[in-house]
N, C-alpha and C positions, 0 to 999 in steps of 0.2 A: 105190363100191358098185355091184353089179349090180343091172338093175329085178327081177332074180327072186328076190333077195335083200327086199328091200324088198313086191313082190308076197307073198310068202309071210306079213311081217307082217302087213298088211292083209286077205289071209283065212282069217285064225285065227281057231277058232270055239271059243269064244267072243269076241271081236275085243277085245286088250288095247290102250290108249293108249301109247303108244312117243314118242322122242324120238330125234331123229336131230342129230347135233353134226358143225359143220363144219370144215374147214380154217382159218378167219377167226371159230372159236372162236362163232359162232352156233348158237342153237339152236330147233331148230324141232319143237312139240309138235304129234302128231298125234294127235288126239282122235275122230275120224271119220273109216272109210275111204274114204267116197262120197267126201268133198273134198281126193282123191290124184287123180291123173290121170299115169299113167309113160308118157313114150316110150323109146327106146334111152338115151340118153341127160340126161333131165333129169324131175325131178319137179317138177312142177305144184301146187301147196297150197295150197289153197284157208282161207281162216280165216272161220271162222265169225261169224254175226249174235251176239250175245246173246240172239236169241228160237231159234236152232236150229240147223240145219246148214246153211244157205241162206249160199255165199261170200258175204263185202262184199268181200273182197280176193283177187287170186291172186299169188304168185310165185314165178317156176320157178326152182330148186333144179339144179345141174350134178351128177347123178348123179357125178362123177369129184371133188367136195369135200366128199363125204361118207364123214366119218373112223370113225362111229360110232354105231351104236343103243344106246338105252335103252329098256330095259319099263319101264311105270311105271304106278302108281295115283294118280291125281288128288286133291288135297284140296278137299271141297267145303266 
């Protein structure tokens, strides 16, 4: 997937939560745009506290194993 691809999700406004599925069948909910980070090649995801958007974890994502987006609404 290209980062402009992926950029474009993240500044839709109003900013829908998406789900990106990989090659090795992971998948990684992105719930917050601040906690992306794209270079050419790999995204950065950051996953959040329980108390808010503040990463406890990051791991970079090979932009070229990503098979697929989803939109998606969250169940709270």
């Amino acid at each position: 997937m290209r980062p402009e691809d992926i950029r474009e999700l993240l500044r839709r406004q109003p900013f829908r939560p998406f789900r990106l599925l990989t090659t090795n069948n992971l998948v990684y909910e992105i719930r917050h745009p601040e906690l992306v980070a794209l270079t050419r090649s790999v995204a950065h995801i950051g996953f959040p506290t329980s108390q808010g958007t503040v990463a406890e974890r990051i791991v970079g994502l090979a932009l070229l194993h990503i098979v697929q987006f989803e939109l998606w609404i969250p169940i709270s």
